[in-house]
C-alpha positions as CSV (number, residue, x, y, z in Angstrom):
1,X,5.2,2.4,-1.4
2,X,8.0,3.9,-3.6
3,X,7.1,7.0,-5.4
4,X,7.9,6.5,-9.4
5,X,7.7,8.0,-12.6
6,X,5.9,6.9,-15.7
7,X,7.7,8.3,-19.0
8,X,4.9,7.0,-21.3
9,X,2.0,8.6,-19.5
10,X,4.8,11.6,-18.2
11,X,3.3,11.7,-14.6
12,X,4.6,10.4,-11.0
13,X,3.3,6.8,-10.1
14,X,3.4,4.8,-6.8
15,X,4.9,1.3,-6.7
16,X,4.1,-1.4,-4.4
17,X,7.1,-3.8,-3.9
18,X,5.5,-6.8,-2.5
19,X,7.5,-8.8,0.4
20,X,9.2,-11.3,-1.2
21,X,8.6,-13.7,2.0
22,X,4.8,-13.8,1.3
23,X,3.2,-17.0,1.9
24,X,1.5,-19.1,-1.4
25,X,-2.3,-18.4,0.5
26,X,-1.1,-15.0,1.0
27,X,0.5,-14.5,-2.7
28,X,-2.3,-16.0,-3.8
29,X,-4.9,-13.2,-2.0
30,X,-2.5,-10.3,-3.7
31,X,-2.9,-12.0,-7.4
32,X,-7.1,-12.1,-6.3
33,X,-6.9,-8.4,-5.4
34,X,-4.7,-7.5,-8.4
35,X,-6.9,-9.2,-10.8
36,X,-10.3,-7.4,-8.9
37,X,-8.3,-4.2,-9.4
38,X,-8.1,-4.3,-12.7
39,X,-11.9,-4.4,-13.3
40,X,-12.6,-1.4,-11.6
41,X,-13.3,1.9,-12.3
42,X,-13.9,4.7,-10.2
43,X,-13.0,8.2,-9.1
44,X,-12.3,7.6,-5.5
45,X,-10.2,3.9,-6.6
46,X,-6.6,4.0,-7.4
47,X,-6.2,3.1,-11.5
48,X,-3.8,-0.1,-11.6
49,X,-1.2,0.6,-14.6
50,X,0.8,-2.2,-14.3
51,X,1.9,-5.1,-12.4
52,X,5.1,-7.7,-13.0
53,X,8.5,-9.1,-11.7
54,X,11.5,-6.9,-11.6
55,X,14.9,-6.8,-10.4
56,X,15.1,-4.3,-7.2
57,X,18.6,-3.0,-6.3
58,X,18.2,-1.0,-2.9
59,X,21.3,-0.4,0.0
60,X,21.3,-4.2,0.8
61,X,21.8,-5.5,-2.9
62,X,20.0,-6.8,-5.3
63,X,16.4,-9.1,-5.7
64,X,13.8,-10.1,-7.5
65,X,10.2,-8.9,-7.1
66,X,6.9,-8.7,-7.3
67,X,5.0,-5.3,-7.9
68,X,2.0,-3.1,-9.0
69,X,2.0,0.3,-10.2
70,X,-1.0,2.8,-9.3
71,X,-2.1,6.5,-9.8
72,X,-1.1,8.5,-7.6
73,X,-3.5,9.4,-4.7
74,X,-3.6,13.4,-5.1
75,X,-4.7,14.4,-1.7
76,X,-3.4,11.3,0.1
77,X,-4.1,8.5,2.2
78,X,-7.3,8.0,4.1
79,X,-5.1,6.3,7.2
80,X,-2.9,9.4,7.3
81,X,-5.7,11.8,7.2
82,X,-7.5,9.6,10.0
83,X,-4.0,9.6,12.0
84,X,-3.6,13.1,12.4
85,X,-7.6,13.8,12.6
86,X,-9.2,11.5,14.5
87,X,-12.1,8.8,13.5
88,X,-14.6,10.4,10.9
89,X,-18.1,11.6,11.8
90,X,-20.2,9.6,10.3
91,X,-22.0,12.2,8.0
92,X,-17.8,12.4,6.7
93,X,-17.6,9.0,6.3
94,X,-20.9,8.7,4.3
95,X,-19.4,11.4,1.9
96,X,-16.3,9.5,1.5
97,X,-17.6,5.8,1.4
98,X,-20.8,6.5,-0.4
């Protein structure tokens, strides 16, 4: 995930560069989940602004690729919260997962 900026909307966004190495079954999946995304609608779900093909210039040159553009998840991931805490109680869990 690189951290991004949306000028139209004026608020920090987080881009997914997808692996450019990704199998057809596997790009396939992502263009399933992308599309599911889009439907959804929900406090606790990540809002999907965009998704495309781009140009990505990094310290090894120059490619193109895929990505998707999200909201910003204000309080973090749940794996890093998990990672530094521990598994969740289940009573947690149910609040989170409901």
């Amino acid at each position: 995930m690189k951290l991004g900026w949306d000028p139209e909307n004026n608020c920090k966004v987080a881009i997914k560069i997808l692996k450019s190495d990704l199998s057809d079954k596997t790009r396939e999946l992502v263009k399933e989940e992308v599309a599911t995304m889009q439907k959804l609608s929900h406090p606790n779900i990540l809002e999907q602004i965009e998704t495309g093909r781009a140009m990505y210039k990094n310290s090894k040159g120059e490619r193109e690729v895929d990505y998707v553009v999200l909201s910003i998840a204000g309080n973090g991931e749940v794996f890093d919260f998990i990672a530094n805490s521990g598994p969740f109680k289940e009573s947690v869990a149910r609040y989170y997962f409901k």
